[in-house]
One Martini backbone bead per residue (centre of mass of N, CA, C, O) as a GRO file, in nm:
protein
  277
    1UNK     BB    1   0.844   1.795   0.450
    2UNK     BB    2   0.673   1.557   0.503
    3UNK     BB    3   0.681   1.545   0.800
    4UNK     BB    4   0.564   1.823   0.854
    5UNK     BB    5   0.280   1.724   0.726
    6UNK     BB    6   0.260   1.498   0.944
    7UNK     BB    7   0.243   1.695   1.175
    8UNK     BB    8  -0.025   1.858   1.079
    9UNK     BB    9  -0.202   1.592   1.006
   10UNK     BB   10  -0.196   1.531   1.347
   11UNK     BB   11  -0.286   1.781   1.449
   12UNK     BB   12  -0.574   1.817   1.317
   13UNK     BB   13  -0.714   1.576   1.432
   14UNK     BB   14  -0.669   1.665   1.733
   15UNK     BB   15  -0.850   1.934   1.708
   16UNK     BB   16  -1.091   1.755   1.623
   17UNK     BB   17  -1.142   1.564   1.827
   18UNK     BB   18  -1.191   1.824   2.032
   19UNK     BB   19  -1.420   1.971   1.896
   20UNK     BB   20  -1.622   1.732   1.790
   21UNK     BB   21  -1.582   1.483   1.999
   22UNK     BB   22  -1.392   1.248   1.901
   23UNK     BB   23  -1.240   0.917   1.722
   24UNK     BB   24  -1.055   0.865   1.583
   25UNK     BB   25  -0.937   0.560   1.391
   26UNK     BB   26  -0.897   0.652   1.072
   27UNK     BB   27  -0.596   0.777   0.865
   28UNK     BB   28  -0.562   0.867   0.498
   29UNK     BB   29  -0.450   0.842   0.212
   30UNK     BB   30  -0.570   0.983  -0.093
   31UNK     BB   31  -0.557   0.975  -0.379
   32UNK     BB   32  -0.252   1.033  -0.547
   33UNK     BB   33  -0.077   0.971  -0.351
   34UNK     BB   34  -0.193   0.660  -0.310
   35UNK     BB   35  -0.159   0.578  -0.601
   36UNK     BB   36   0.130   0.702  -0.745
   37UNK     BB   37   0.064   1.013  -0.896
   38UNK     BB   38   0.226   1.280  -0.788
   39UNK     BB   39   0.305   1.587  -0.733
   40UNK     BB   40   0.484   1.797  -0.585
   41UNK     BB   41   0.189   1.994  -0.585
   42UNK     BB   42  -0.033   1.751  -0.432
   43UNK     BB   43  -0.233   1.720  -0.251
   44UNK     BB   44  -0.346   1.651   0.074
   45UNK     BB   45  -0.572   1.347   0.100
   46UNK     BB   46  -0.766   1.322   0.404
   47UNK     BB   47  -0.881   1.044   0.545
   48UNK     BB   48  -1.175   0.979   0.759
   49UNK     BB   49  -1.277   0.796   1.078
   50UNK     BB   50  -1.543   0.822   1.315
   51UNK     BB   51  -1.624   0.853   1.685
   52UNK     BB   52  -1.876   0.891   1.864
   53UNK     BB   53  -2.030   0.897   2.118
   54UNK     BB   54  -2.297   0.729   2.306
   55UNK     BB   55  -2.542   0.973   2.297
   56UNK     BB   56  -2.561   1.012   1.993
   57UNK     BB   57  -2.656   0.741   1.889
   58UNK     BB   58  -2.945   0.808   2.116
   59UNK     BB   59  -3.039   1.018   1.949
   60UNK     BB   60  -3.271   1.139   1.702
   61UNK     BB   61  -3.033   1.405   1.697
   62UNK     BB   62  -2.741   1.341   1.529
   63UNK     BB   63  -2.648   1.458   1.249
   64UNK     BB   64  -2.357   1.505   1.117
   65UNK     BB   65  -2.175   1.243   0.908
   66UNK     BB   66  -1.957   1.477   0.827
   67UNK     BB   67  -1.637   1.593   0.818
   68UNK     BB   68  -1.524   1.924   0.699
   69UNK     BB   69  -1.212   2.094   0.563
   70UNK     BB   70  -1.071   2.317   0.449
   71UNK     BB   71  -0.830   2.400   0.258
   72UNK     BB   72  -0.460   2.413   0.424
   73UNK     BB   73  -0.175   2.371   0.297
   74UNK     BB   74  -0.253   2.146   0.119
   75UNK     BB   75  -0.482   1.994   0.330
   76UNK     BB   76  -0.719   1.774   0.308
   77UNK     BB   77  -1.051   1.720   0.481
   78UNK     BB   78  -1.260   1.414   0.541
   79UNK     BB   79  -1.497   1.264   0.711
   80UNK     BB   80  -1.665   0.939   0.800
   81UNK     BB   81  -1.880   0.810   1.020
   82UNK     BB   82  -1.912   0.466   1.121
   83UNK     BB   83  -2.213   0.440   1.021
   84UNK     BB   84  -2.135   0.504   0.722
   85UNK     BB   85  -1.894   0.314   0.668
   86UNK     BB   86  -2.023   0.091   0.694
   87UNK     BB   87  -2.276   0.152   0.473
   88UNK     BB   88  -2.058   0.140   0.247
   89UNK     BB   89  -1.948  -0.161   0.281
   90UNK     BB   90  -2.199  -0.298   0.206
   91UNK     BB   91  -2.193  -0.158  -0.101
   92UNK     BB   92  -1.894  -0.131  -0.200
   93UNK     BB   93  -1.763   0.120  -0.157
   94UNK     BB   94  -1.444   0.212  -0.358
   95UNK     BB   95  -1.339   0.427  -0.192
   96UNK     BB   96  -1.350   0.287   0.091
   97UNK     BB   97  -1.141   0.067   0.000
   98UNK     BB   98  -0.929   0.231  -0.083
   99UNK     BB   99  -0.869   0.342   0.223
  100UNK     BB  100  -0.800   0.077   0.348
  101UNK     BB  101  -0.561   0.053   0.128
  102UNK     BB  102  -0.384   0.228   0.205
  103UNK     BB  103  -0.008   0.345   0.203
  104UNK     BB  104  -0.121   0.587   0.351
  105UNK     BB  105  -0.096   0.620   0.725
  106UNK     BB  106  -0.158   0.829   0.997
  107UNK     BB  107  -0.399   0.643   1.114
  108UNK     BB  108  -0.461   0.316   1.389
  109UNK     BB  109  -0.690   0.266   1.564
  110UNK     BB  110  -0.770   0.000   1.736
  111UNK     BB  111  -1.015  -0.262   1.548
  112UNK     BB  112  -1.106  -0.197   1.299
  113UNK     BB  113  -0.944  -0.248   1.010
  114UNK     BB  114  -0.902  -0.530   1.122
  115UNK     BB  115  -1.241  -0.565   1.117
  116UNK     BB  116  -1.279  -0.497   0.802
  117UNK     BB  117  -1.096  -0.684   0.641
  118UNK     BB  118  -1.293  -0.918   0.764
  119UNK     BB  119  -1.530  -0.844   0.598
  120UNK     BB  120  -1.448  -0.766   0.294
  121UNK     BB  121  -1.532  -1.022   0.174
  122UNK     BB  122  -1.839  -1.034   0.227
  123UNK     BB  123  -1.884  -0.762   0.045
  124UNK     BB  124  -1.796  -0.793  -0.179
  125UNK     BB  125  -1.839  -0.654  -0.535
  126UNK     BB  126  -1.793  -0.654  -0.799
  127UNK     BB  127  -2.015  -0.538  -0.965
  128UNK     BB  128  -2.041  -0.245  -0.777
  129UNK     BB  129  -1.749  -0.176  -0.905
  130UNK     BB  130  -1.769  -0.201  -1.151
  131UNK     BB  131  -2.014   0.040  -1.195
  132UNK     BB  132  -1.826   0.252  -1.107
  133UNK     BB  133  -1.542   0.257  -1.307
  134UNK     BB  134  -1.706   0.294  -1.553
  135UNK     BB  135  -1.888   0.533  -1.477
  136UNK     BB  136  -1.574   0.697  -1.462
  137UNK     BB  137  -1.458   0.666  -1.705
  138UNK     BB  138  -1.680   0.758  -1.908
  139UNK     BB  139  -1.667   1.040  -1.839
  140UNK     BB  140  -1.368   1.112  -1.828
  141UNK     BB  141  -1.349   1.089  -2.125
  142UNK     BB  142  -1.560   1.273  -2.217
  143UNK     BB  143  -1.425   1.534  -2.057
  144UNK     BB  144  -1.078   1.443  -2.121
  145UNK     BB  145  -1.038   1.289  -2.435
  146UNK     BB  146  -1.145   1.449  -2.704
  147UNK     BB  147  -0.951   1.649  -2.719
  148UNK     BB  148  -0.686   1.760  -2.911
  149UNK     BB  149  -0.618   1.837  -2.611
  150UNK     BB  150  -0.451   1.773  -2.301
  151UNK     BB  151  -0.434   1.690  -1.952
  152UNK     BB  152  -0.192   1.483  -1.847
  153UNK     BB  153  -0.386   1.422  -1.516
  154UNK     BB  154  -0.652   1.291  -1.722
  155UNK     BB  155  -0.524   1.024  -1.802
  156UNK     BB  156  -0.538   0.873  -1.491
  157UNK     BB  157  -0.902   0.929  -1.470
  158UNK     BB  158  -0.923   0.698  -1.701
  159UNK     BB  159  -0.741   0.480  -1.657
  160UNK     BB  160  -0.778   0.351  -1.375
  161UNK     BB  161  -1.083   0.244  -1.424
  162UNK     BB  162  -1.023   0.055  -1.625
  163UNK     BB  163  -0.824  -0.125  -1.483
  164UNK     BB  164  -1.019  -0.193  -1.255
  165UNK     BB  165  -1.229  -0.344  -1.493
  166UNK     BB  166  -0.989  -0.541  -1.578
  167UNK     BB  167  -0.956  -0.664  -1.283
  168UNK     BB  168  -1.266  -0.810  -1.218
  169UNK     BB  169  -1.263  -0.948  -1.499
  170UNK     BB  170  -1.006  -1.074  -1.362
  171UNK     BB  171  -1.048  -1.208  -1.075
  172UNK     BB  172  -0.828  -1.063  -0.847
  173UNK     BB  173  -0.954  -0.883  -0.685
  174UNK     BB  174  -0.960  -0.633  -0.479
  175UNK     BB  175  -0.876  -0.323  -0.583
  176UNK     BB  176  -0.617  -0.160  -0.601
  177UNK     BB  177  -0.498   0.133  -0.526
  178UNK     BB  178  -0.233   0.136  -0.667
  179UNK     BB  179  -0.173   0.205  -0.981
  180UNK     BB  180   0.107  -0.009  -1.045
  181UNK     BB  181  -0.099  -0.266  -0.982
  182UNK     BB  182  -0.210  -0.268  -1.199
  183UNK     BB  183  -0.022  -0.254  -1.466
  184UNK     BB  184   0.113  -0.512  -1.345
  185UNK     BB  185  -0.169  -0.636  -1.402
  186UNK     BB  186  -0.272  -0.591  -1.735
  187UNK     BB  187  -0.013  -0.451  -1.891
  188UNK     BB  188   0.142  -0.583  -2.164
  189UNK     BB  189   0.182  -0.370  -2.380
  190UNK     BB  190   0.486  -0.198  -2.432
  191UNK     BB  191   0.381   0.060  -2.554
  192UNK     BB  192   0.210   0.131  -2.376
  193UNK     BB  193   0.372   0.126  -2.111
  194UNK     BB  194   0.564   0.338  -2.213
  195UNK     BB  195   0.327   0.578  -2.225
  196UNK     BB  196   0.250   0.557  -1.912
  197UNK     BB  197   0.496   0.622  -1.793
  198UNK     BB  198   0.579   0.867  -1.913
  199UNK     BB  199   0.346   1.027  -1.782
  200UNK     BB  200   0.467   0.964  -1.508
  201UNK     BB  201   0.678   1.123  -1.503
  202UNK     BB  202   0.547   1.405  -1.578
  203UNK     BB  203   0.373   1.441  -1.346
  204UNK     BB  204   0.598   1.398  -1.085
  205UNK     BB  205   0.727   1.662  -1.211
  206UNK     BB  206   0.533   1.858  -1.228
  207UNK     BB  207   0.333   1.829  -1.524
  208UNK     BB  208   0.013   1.836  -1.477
  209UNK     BB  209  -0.029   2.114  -1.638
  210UNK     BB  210   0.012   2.012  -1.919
  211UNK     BB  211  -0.060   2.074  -2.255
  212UNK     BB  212  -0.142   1.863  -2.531
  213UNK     BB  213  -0.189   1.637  -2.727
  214UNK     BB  214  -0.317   1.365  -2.797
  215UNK     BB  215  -0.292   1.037  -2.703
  216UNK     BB  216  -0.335   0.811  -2.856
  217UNK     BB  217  -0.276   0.513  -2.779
  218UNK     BB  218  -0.428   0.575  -2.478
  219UNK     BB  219  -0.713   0.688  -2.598
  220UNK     BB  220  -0.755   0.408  -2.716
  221UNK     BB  221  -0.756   0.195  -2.518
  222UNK     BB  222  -0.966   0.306  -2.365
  223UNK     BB  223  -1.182   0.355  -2.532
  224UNK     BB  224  -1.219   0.022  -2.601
  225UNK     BB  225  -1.300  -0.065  -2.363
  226UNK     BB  226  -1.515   0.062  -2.267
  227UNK     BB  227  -1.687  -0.015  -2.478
  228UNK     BB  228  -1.662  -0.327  -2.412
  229UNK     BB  229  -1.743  -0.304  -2.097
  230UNK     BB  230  -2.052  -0.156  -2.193
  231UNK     BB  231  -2.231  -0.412  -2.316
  232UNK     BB  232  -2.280  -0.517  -2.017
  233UNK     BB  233  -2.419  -0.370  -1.901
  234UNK     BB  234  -2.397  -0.284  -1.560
  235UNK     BB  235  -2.536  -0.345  -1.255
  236UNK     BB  236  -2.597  -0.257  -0.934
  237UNK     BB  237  -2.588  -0.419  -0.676
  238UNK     BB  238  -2.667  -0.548  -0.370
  239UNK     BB  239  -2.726  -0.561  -0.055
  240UNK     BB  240  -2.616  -0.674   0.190
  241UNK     BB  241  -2.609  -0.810   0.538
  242UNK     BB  242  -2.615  -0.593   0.844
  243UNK     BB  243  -2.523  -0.765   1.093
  244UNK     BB  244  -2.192  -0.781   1.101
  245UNK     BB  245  -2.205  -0.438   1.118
  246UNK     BB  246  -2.368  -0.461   1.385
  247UNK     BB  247  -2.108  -0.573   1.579
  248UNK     BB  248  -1.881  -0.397   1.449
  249UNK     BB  249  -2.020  -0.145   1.598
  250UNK     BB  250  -2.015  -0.239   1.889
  251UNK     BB  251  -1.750  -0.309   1.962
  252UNK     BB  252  -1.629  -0.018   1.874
  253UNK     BB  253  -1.828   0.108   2.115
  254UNK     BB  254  -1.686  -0.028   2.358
  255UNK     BB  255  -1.379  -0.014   2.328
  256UNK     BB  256  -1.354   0.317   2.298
  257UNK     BB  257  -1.624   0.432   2.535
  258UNK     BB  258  -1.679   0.205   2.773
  259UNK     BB  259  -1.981   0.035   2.704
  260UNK     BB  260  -2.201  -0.172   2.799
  261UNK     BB  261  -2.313  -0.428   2.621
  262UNK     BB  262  -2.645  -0.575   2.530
  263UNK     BB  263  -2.807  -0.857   2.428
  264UNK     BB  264  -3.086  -0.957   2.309
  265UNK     BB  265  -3.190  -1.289   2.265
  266UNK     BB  266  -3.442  -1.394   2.184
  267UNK     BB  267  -3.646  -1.277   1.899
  268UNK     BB  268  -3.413  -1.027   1.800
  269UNK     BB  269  -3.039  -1.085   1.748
  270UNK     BB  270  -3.039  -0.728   1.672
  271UNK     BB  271  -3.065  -0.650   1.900
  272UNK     BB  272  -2.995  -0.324   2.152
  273UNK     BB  273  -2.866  -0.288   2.488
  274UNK     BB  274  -2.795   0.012   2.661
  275UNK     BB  275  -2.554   0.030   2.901
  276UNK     BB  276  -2.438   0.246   3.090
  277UNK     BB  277  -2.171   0.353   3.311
   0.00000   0.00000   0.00000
């Protein structure tokens, strides 16, 4: 089952890329299969980044720099333009680092992913993901965890996130994708671990739209975080420096697309001449 959905989400990269005249450069699974707790029936949320022509962005009008498809058969498409996905890594934002990391890859071409790891030190702020995590876990808590049943893959929308602020609040370092490795690295007390790991098995188990009593163990814990890593308000960090994602969007787009680009050197080192070939 597996191979022919990797099958059919190879087909439609390929047919965006037809319609749409772009190259794929990086797709990969976001969402519940990426994090590690997906259950038999959870949608394949395919996430991509593209490049278009070297004329679309000498255009005054761009266009819209989102691609994206209704799902269907169970898989849902959606990208953004490589011009995107630069300036969300300026500002170090959580779902593009998680597409990044992601452990299921569709597709991997040119050297983006490569030249974006190695700057993804430069970018990553910690502030910027503290205050997205903490924010997202907030939320949903007060929306999925108040109430006295709960929808038992609504425990993971609110885990996930808590655990995320309390890696970097131990600063281990760019937040991993995986749930999992959050888990072995934050969770010590083994009642918690042992409620954590059993709703992962009824989740797999494709258990996920059950409702039940609200589990108190980890209700109280997720709570009792938040309170607490909520007193720092966070606020958003500032963003970097867009000199390094101005070199690697100029290479990338020479690399792909096969055209020479000239840097004029004199008075403003960020200055760019496209000379079509």
């Amino acid at each position: 089952m597996r191979d022919s959905v990797t099958r059919a989400i190879q087909k439609e990269l390929s047919r965006i890329e037809k319609t749409e005249n772009v190259t794929v450069l990086y797709a990969c699974e976001s969402g519940s299969r990426a994090w590690g707790f997906e259950s038999t029936d959870s949608d394949y949320d395919v996430r991509f980044i593209y490049l278009r022509r070297t004329s679309r962005y000498l255009a005054i009008d761009r266009g819209r720099d989102v691609i994206e498809r209704p799902i269907e058969n169970g898989i849902d498409l959606s990208g953004w333009d490589l011009i995107k996905a630069l300036g969300l890594l300026r500002k170090s934002n959580p779902p593009l680092l998680e597409w990044i990391q992601s452990p299921v890859v569709y597709r991997s071409s040119f050297s983006l992913i490569e030249k974006l790891m190695q700057l993804l030190p430069k970018y990553y702020s910690p502030k910027a993901c503290m205050f997205h995590y903490l924010r997202m876990a907030e939320g949903n808590f007060s929306g999925y965890l108040r109430e006295k049943e709960v929808w038992t893959k609504k425990y993971f929308y609110v885990l996930r996130p808590v655990l995320a602020c309390m890696w970097i609040e131990k600063e281990l370092g760019v937040v991993p994708t995986e749930f999992s490795k959050l888990v072995d690295a934050i969770v010590t007390d083994r009642e918690l671990r042992g409620e954590i790991d059993g709703l992962l098995a009824e989740k797999k188990a494709g258990l996920e739209l059950r409702k039940g009593p609200r589990n108190e163990i980890i209700s109280s814990f997720t709570e009792q975080q938040i309170l607490r890593l909520s007193e720092a308000s966070p606020l958003p960090a500032d963003t970097g420096d867009a000199s390094a994602l101005d070199r690697l969007f100029v290479d990338i787009l020479t690399e792909v697309n096969g055209n020479t680009i000239e840097r004029t050197a004199a008075r403003n080192p960020r200055e760019i001449e496209f000379v079509s070939r």
